[in-house]
N, C-alpha and C positions, 0 to 999 in steps of 0.2 A: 915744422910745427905740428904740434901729436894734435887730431879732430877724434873725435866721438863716432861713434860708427853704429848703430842698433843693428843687431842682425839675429833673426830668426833662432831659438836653441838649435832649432838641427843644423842650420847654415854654420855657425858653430862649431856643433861635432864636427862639419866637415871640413871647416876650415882648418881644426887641429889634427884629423885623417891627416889632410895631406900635409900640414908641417910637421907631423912625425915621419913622413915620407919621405919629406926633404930631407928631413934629420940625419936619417938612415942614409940613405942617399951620398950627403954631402959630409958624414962623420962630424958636425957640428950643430950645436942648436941654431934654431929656426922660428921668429917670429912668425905670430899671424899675419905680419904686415908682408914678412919675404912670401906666404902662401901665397898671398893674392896678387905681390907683383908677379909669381910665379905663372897662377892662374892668367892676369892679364897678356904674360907673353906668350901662353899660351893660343889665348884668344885671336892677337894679334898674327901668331901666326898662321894662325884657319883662315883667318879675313884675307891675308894675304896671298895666301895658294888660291883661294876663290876668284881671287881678282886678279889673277893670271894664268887661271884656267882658261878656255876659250869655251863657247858655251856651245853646245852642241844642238843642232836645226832640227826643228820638229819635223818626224817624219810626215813626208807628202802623202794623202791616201792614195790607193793607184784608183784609178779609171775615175777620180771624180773632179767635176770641169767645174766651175760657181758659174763659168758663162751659159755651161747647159742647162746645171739646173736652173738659171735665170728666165732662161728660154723657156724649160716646162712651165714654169708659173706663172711665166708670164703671160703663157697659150690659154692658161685655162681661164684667164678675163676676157681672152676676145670672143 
């Protein structure tokens, strides 16, 4: 079932960018509607490499303790 879609003049231009890209591409015409599942599989597969990335650990500062500096601050109330 075809919906109604408002989108932006330039969102637009760039929707037909890239289905004349497809076009070329795939030597066939190319709906706005194939751009954007385009686009979405795109999408989909950014999300997916991110979420089987493994995330990498903030590095540790060197020589710094939170229990020393707890200790300095704490010195300087008594």
């Amino acid at each position: 079932m075809a919906k109604l879609v408002r989108v932006s003049d330039e969102t637009y231009q760039k929707l037909h960018e890239i289905s004349a890209h497809l076009q070329l591409q795939n030597k066939k015409k190319t709906s706005l509607n194939e751009a954007m599942v385009y686009l979405f599989g795109l999408r989909d597969k950014v999300v997916s490499q991110a979420l089987t990335r493994p995330v990498p650990e903030a590095p540790k500062p060197k020589g710094h303790s939170p229990m020393k500096q707890f200790s300095l601050h704490h010195q300087k109330f008594l």
